[in-house]
Each structure stands twice: as structure tokens, then as C-alpha cells.
MMTF fields as JSON, N, C-alpha, C and O atoms, coordinates in Angstrom:
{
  "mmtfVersion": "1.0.0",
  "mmtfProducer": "UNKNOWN",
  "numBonds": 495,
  "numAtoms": 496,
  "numGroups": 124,
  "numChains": 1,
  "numModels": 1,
  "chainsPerModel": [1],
  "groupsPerChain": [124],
  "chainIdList": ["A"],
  "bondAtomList": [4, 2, 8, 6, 12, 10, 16, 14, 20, 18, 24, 22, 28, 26, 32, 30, 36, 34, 40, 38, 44, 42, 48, 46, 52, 50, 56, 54, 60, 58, 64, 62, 68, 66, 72, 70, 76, 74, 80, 78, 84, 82, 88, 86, 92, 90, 96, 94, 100, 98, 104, 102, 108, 106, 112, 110, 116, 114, 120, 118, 124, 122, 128, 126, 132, 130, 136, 134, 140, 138, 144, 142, 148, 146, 152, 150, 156, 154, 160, 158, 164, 162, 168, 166, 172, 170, 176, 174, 180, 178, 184, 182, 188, 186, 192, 190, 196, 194, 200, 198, 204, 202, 208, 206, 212, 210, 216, 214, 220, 218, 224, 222, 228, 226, 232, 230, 236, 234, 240, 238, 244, 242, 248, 246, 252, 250, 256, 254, 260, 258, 264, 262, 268, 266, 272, 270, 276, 274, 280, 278, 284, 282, 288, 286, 292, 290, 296, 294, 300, 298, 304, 302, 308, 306, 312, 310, 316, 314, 320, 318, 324, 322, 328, 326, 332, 330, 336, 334, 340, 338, 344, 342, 348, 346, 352, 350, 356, 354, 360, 358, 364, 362, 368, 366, 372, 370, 376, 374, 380, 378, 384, 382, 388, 386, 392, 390, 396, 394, 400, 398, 404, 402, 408, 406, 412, 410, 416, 414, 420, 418, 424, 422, 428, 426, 432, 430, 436, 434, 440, 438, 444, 442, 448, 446, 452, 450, 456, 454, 460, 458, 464, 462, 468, 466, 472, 470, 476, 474, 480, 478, 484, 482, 488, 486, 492, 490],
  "bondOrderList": [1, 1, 1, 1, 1, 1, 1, 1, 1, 1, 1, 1, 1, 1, 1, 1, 1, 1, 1, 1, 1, 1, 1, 1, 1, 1, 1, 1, 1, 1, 1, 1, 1, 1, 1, 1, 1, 1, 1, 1, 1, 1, 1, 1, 1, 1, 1, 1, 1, 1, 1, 1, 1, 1, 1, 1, 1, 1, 1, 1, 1, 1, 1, 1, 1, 1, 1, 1, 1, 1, 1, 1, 1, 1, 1, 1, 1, 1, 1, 1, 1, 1, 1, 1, 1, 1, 1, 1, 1, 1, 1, 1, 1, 1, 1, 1, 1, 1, 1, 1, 1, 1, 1, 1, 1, 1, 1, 1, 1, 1, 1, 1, 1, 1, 1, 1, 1, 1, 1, 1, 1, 1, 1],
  "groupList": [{"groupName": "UNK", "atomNameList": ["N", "CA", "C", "O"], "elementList": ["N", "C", "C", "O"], "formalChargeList": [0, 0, 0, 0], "bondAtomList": [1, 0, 2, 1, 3, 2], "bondOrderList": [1, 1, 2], "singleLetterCode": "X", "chemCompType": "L-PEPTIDE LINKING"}],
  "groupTypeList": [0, 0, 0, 0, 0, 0, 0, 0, 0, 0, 0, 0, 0, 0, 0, 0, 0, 0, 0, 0, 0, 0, 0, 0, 0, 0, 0, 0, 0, 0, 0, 0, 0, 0, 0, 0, 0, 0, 0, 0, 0, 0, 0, 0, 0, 0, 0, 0, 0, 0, 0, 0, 0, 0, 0, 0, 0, 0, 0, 0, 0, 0, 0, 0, 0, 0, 0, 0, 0, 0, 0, 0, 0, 0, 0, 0, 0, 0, 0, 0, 0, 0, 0, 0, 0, 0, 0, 0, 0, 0, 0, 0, 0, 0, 0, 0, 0, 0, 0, 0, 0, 0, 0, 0, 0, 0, 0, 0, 0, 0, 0, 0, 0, 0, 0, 0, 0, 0, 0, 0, 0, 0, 0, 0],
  "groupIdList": [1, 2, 3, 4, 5, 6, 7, 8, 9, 10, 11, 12, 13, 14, 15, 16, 17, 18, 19, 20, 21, 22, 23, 24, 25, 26, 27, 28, 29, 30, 31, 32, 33, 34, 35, 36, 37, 38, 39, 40, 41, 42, 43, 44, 45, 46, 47, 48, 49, 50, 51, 52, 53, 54, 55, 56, 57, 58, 59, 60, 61, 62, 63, 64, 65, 66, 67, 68, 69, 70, 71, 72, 73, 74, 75, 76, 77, 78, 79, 80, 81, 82, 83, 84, 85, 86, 87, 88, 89, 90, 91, 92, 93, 94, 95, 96, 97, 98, 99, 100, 101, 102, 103, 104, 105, 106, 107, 108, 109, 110, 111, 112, 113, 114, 115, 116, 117, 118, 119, 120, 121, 122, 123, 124],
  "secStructList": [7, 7, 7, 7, 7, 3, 3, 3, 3, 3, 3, 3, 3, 3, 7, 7, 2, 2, 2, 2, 2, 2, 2, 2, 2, 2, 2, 2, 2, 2, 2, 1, 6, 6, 6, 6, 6, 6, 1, 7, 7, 7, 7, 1, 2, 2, 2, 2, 6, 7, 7, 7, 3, 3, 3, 3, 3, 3, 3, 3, 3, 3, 7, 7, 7, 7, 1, 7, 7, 7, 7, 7, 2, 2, 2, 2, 6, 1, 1, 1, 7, 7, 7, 7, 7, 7, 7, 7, 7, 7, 7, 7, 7, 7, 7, 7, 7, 6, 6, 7, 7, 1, 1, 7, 7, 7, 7, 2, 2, 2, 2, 2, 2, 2, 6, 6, 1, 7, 7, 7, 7, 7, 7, 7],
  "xCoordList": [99.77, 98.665, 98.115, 98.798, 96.753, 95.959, 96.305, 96.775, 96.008, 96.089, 95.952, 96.848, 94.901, 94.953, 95.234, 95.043, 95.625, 96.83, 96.907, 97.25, 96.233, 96.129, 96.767, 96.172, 97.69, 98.767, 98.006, 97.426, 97.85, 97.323, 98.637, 99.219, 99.16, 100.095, 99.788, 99.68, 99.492, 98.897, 99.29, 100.333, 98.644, 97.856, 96.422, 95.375, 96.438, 94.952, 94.55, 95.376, 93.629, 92.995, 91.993, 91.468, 91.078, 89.735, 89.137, 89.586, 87.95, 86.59, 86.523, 86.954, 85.626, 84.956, 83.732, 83.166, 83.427, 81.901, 80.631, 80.159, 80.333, 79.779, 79.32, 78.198, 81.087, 81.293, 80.899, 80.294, 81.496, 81.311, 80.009, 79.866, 78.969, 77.554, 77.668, 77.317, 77.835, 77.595, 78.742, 78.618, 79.653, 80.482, 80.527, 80.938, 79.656, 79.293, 78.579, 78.511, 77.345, 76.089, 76.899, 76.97, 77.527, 78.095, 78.453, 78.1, 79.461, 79.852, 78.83, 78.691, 78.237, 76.852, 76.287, 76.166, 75.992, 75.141, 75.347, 74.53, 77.038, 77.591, 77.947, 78.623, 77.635, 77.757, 76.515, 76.291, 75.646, 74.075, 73.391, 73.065, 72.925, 72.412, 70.662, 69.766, 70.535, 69.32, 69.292, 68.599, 70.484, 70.164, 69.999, 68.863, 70.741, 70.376, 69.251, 68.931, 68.208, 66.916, 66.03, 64.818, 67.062, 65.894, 66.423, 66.015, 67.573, 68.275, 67.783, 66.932, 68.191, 68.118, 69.443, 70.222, 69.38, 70.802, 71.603, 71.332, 72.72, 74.226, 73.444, 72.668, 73.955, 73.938, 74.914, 75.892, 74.851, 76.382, 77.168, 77.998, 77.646, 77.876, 78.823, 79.901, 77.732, 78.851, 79.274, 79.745, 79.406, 79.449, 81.377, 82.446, 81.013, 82.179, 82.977, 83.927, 82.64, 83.472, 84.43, 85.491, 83.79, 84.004, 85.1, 85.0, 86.203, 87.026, 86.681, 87.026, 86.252, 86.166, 87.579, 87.655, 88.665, 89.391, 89.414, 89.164, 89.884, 89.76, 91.384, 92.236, 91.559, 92.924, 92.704, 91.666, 94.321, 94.421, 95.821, 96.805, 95.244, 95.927, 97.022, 96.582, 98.492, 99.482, 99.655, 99.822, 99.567, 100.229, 99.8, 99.711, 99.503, 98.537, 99.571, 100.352, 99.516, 99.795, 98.753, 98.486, 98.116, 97.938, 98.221, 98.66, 97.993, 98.344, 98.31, 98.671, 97.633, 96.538, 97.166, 97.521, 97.309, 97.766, 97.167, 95.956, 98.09, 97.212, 97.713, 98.865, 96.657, 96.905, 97.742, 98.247, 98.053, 98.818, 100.587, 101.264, 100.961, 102.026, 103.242, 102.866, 104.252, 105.041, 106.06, 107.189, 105.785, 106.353, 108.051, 108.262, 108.665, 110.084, 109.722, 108.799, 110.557, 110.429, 110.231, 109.483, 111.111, 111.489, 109.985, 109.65, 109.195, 108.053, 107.025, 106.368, 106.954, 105.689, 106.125, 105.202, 107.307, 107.025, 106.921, 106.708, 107.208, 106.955, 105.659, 104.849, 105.197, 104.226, 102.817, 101.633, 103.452, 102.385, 101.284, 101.437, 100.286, 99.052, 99.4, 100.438, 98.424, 98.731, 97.809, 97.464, 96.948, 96.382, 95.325, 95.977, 94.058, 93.627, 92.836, 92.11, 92.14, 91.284, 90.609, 91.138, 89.506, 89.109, 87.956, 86.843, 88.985, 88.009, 86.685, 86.617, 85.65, 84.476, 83.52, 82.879, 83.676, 83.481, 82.145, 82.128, 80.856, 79.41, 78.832, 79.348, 77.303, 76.793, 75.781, 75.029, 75.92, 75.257, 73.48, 72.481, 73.749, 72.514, 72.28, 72.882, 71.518, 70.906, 71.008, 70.119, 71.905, 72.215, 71.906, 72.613, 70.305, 69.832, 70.518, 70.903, 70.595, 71.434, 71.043, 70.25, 71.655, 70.647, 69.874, 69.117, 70.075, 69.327, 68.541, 68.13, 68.486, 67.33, 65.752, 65.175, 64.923, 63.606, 63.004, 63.375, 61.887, 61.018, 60.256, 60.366, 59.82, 58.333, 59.406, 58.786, 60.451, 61.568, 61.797, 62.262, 61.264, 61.814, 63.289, 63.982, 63.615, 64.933, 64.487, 63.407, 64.897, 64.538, 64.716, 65.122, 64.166, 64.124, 65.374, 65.661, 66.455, 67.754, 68.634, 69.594, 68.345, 68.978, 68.394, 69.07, 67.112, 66.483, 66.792, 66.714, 67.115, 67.349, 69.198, 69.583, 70.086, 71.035, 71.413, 72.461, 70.553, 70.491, 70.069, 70.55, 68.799, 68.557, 69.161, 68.93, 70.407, 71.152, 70.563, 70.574, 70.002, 69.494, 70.258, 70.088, 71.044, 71.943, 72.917, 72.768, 74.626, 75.471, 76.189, 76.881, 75.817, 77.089, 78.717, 79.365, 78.959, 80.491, 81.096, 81.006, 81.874, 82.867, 84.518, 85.161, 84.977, 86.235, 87.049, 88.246, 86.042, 86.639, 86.335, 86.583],
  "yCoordList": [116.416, 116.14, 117.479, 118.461, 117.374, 118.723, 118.276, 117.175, 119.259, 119.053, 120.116, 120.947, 120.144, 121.083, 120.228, 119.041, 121.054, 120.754, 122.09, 123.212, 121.348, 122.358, 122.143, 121.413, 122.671, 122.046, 122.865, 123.739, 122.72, 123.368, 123.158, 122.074, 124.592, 123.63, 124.342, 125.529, 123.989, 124.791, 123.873, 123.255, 123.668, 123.195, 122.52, 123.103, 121.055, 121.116, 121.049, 120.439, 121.377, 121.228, 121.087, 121.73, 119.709, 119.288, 120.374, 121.199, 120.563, 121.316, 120.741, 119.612, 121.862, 121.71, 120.644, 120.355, 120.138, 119.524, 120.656, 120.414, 121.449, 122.656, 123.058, 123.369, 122.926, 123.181, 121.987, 121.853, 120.984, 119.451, 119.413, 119.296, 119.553, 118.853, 120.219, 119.712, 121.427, 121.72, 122.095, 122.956, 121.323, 120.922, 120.069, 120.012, 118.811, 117.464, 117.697, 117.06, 118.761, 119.06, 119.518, 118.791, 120.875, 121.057, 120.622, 120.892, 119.679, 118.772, 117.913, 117.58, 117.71, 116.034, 117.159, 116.78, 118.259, 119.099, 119.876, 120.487, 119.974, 120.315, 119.072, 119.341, 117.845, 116.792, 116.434, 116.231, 116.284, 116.231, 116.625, 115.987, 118.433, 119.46, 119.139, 118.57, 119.399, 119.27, 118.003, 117.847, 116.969, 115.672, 116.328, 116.774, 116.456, 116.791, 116.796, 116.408, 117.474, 118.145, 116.38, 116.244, 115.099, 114.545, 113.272, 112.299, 112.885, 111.976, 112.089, 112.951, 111.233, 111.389, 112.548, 112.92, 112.795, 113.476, 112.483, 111.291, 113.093, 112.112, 111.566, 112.021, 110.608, 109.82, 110.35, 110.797, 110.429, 110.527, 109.737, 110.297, 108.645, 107.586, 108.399, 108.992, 108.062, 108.953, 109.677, 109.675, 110.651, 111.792, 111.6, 111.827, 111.021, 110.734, 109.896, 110.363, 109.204, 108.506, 109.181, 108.763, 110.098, 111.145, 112.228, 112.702, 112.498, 113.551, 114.76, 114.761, 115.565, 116.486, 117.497, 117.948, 118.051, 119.025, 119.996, 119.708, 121.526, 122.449, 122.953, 123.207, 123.019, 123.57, 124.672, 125.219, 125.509, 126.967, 126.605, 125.866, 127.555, 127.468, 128.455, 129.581, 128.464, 129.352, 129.861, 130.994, 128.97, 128.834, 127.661, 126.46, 128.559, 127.598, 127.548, 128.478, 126.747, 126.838, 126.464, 125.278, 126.904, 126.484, 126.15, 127.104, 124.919, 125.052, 124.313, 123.136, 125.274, 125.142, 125.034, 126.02, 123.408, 123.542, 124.57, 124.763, 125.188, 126.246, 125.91, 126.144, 125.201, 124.931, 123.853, 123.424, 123.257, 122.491, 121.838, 122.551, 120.757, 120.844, 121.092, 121.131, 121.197, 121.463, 120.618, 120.696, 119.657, 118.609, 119.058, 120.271, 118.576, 118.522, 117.983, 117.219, 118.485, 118.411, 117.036, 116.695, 116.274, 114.672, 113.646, 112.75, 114.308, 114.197, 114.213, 113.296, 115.979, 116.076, 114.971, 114.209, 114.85, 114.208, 112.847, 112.323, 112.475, 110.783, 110.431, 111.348, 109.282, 108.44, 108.51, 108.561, 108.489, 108.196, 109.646, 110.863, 108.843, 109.692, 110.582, 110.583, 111.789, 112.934, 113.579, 114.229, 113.891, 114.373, 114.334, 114.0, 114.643, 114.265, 113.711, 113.722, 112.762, 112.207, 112.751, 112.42, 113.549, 114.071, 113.335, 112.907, 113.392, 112.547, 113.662, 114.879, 112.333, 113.02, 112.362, 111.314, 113.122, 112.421, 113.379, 114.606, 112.266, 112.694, 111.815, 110.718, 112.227, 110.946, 110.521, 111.19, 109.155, 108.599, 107.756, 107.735, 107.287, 106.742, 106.713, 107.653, 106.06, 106.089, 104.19, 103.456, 103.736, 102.309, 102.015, 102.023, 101.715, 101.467, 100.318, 99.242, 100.928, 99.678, 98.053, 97.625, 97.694, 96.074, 95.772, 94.803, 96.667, 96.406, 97.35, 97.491, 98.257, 99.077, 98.654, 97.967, 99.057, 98.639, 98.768, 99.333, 98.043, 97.568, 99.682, 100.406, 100.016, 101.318, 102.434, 103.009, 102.768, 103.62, 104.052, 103.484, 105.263, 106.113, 106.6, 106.552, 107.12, 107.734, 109.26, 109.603, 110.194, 111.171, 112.074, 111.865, 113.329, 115.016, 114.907, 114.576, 115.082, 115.597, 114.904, 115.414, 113.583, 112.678, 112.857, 113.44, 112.516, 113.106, 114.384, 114.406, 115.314, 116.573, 116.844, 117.597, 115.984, 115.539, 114.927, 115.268, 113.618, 113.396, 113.739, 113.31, 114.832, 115.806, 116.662, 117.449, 116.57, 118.568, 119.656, 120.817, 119.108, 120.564, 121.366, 122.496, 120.441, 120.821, 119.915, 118.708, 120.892, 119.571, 118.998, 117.983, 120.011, 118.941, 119.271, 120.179, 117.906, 118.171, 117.561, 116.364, 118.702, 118.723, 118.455, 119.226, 117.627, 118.129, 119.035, 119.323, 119.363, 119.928, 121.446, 122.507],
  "zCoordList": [97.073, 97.957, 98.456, 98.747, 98.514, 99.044, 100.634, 100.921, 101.551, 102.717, 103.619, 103.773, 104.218, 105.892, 107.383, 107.646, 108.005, 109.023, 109.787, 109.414, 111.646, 112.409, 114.041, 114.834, 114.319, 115.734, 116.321, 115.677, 117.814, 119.079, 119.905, 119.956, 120.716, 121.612, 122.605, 122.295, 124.3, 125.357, 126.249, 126.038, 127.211, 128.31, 128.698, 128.418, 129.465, 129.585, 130.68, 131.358, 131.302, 133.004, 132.721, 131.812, 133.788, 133.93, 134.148, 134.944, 133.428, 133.881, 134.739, 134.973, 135.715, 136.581, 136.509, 135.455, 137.691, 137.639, 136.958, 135.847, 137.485, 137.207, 135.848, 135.449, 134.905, 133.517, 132.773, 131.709, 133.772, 132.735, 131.948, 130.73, 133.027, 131.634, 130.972, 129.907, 130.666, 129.851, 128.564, 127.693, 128.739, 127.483, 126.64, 125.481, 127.936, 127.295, 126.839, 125.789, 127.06, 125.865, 124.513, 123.522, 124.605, 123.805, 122.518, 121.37, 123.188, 121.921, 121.165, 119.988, 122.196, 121.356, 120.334, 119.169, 120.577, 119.404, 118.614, 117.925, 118.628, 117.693, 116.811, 115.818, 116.986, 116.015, 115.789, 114.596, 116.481, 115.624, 116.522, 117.523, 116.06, 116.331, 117.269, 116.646, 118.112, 118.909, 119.939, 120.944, 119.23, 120.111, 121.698, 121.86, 122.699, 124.127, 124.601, 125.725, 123.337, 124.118, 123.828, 123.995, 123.339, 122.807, 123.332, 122.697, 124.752, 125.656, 126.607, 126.825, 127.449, 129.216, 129.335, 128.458, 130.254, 131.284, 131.558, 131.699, 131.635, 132.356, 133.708, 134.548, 133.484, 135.341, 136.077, 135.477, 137.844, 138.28, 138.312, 139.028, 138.03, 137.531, 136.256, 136.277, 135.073, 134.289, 134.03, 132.892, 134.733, 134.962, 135.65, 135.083, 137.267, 137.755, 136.403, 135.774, 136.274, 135.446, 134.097, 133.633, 133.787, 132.399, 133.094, 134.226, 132.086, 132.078, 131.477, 130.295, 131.753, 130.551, 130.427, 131.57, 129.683, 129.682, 128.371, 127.201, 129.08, 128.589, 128.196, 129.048, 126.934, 126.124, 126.154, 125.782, 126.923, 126.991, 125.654, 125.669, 124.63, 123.223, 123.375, 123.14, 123.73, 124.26, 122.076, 121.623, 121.533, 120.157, 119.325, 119.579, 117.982, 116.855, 115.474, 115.269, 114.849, 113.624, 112.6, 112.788, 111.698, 110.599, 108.843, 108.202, 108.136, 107.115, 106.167, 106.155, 104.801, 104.12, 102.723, 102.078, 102.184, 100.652, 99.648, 99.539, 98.951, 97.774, 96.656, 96.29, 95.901, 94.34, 94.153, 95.191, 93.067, 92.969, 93.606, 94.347, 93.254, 94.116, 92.748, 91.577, 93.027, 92.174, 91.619, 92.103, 90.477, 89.968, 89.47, 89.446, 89.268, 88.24, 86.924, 86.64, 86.216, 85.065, 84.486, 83.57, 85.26, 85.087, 85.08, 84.305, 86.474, 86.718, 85.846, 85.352, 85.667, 84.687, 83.224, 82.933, 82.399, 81.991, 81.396, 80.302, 82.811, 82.964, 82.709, 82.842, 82.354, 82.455, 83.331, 82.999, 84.512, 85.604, 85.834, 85.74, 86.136, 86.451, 87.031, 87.693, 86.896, 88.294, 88.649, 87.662, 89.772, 89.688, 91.599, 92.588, 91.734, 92.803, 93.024, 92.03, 94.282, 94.439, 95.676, 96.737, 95.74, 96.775, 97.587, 97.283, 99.173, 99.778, 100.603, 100.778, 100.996, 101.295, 102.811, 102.883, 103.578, 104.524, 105.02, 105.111, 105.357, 105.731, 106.295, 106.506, 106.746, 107.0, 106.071, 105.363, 106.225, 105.124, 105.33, 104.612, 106.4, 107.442, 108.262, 108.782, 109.24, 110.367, 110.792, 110.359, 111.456, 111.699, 113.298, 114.306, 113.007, 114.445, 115.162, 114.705, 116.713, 117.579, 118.21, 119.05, 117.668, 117.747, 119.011, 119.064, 120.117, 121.313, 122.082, 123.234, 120.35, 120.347, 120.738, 119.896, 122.099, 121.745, 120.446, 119.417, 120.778, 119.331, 119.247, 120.236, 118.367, 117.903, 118.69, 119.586, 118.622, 118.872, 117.28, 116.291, 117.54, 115.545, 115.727, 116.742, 114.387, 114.036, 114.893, 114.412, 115.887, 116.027, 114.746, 113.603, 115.537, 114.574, 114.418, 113.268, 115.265, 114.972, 114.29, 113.712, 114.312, 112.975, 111.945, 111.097, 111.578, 110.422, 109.496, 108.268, 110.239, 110.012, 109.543, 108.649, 110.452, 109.65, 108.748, 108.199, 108.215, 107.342, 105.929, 104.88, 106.156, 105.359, 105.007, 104.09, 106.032, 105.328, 105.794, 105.384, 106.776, 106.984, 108.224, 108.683, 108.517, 109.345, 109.366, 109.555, 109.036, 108.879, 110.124, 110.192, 111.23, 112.434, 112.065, 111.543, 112.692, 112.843, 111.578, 111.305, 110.642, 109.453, 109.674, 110.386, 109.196, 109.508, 108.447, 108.413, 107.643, 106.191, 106.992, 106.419]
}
């Protein structure tokens, strides 16, 4: 099996109010780039309601299959298939919300993800 594999081990403490909206921006546009400029703002409402926390990373590991894995002899020459199936994870559409008003378009920043023209959040 191919495989990447990444441990964080730290600490976490709430942001601040202060910090909060702008982490919560953060993230929304690092998964589809421009949305913020094209929402309302948090309510306080959800705002109170929302946790936001910040990981102080004391120690990381990473680790990154390289090349094939290494069969036994018995293995290679048995029968059974071998080989990989690589998965692929993107976006594929735009699945408006059923209680979407009526003459409401797909915005720029979905469009533009869907185009590739910006990919957002990868986990590859």
C-alpha cells in the first residue's frame, strides 16, 4: 500500500475572540478560495457558539511510502494480483441546497474551483 501519514502531538488552546473570525476566514478560503468576500459575516450567535483552537506542535512525525512494497518470494510468485489502485479525491460539482432561493447563481469562487483554477483544500 502507498501511503502518507502525518502525527501532530502538542497542545490546544481556544483562540481568542479577536483571532476567531479571522481563522474562521482562513480556513473557508483555503477550501474554496475567495468565498468570505462573497457570505454574510458570522453572527454573534455563531460566533459564541463556535470553538476555534490553535495546536502548539511540541513534535511531528512524518511518513511517506517510497516505491514499492516488498513482497516474499512465496508472494511474488503466487497467483494473485498485485499492484495499485490510486485513489482520487476532488471536486466534482456544484449541488445546490434545496432551500436555496429561486435566481441565486453558483458564485465566482465555486466556479473557479470547479474550473481548476484554483484547487483549495488537497489532502494529497
Amino acid at each position: 500500500m502507498h501511503y502518507r501519514s502525518a502525527v501532530l502531538f502538542g497542545s490546544c488552546a481556544p483562540v481568542s475572540d479577536d483571532d476567531k473570525v479571522r481563522a474562521l476566514d482562513h480556513v473557508t478560503n483555503a477550501i474554496i478560495p475567495g468565498r468570505v468576500g462573497e457570505i454574510r459575516r458570522h453572527s454573534a450567535k455563531e460566533l459564541a457558539a463556535t470553538l476555534v483552537l490553535r495546536l502548539t506542535v511540541d513534535e511531528w512525525s512524518l511518513k511517506v511510502s517510497d516505491g514499492w512494497p516488498e513482497d516474499g518470494p512465496d508472494d511474488v510468485a503466487g497467483p494473485a494480483w498485485a499492484g495499485v489502485l490510486p485513489l482520487a479525491t476532488g471536486v466534482t460539482s456544484a449541488l445546490r441546497a434545496p432551500d436555496l432561493a429561486e435566481g441565486i447563481d453558483v458564485p465566482r469562487s465555486v466556479h473557479d474551483l470547479l474550473d481548476g483554477k484554483r484547487s483549495g483544500y488537497s489532502p494529497a
